[in-house]
C-alpha positions in Angstrom: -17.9 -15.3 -23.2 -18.4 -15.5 -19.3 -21.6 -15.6 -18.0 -20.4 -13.0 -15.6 -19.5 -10.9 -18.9 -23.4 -11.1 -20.0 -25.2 -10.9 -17.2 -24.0 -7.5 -15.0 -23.7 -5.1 -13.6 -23.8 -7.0 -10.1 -23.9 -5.6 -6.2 -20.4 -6.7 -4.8 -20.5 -8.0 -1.5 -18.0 -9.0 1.2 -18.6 -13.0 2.5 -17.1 -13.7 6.2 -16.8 -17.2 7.4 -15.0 -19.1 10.3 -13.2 -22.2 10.0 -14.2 -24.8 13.1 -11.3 -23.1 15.1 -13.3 -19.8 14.7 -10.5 -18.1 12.2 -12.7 -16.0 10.0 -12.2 -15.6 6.2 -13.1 -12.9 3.8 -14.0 -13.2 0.3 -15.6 -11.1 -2.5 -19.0 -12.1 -4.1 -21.3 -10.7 -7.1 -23.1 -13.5 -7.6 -25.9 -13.0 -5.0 -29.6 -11.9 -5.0 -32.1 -11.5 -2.8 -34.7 -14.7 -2.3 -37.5 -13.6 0.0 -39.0 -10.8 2.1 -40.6 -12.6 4.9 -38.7 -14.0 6.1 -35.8 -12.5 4.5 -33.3 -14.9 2.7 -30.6 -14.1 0.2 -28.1 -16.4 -1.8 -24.9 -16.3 -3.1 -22.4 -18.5 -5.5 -19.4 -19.9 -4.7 -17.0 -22.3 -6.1 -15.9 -25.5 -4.0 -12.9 -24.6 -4.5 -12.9 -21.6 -2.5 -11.3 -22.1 1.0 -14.8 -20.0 2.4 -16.4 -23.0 0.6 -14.8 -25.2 3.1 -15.5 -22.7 5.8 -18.9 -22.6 5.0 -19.4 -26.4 5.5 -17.8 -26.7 8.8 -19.7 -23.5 10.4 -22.6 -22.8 8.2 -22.7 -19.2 9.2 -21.8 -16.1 7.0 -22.0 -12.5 6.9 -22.6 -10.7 3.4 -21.4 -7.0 3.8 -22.9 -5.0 0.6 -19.7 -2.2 -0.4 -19.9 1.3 -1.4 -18.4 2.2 -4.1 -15.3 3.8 -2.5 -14.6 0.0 -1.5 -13.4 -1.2 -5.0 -9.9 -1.3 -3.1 -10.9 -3.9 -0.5 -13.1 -6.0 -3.2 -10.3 -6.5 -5.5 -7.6 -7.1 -2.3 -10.7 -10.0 -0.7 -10.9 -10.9 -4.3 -7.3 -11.3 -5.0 -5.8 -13.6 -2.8 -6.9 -16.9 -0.9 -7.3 -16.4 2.7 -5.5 -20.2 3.1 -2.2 -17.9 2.8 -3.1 -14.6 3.9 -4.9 -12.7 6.6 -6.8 -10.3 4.3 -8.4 -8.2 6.6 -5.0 -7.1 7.8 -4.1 -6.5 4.1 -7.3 -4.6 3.2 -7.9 -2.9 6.5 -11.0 -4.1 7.3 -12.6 -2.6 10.6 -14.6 -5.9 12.0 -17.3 -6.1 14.3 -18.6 -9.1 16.3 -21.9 -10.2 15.0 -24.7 -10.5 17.3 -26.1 -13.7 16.3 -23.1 -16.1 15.3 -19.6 -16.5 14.7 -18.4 -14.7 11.6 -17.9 -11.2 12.1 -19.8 -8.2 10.3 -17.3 -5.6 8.6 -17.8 -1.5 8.9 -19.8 -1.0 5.4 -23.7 0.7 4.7 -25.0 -2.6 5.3 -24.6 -6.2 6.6 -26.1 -9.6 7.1 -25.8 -12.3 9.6 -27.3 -15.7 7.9 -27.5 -18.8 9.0 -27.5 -21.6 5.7 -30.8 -22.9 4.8 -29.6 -25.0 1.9 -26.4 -25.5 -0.5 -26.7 -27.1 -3.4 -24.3 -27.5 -6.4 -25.5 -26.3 -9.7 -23.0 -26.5 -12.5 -19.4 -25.5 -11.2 -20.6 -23.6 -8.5 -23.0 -24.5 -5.5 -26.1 -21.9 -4.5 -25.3 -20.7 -0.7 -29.1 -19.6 0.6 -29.4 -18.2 3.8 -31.5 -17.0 6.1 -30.9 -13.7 7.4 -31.3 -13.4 11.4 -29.7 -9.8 11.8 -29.5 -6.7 9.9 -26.7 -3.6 10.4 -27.9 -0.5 8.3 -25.5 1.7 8.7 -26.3 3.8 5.4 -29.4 3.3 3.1 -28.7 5.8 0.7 -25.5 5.1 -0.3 -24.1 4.1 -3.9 -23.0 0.6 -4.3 -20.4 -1.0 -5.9 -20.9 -2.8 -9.3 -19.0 -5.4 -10.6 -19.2 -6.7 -15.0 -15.9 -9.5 -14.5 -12.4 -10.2 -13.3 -11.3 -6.1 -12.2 -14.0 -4.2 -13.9 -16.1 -2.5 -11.3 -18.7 0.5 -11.9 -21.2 3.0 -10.0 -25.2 2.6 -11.2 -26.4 6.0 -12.9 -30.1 6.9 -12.0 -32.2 7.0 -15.7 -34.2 10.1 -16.1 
């Protein structure tokens, strides 16, 4: 069994990077968390060979846009294909913004980061993508998120009474 099978549900996340000739790239993520409060960091996993992977270490700079659950659509489309042969914003309809602080651009969701990399280190297949985040968009802060167990399974957290 995948460790993505045992350990879930997961937020799902949208990851923008730019290439060194500033073409941005859009991928979907679960594998993130949260690392501090002051000053805020989170971190994500990622394969190397994801072509954001190779984004990521000629401009480390991303944006992580957290989806609502009406997004399941535009996770599975950024999740699908490889942005090597594909412009997947044009196939998922993505409504961009440019960020504030560095290259990548944000995406219209309840809320997105700028970071900047602090570290990337390889652990197992995958390497640990921490970065610091220098700008927040809150769009929405009660909104329900979108969940993800593995491959196209995705679901909506119920409150416990």
């Amino acid at each position: 069994m995948r460790i993505s099978e045992e350990i879930f549900p997961r937020m799902v996340c949208l990851i923008i990077s730019v290439n060194k000739e500033g073409k941005a790239n859009v991928m979907t993520a679960s594998f993130l968390m949260p690392v501090s409060f002051e000053p805020k960091y989170s971190a994500f996993s990622i394969s190397p060979k994801r072509y954001t992977f190779q984004n990521l270490k000629e401009v480390p700079e991303f944006t992580l846009n957290l989806l609502s659950k009406g997004m399941k659509k535009e996770a599975i489309i950024c999740g699908t294909y490889s942005g090597r042969e594909m412009d997947k914003f044009k196939k998922a309809n993505l409504i961009t913004e440019k960020s504030k602080t560095i290259s990548p651009p944000v995406i219209k969701c309840p809320i997105s980061f700028e970071c900047k990399i602090a570290e990337m280190k390889e652990y197992g297949d995958h390497f640990l993508v921490v970065g610091k985040i220098l700008e927040e968009w809150i769009r929405e802060q009660n909104f329900i998120p979108l969940l993800h167990k593995s491959g196209n399974i995705f679901m909506e957290p119920k409150v416990l009474e």
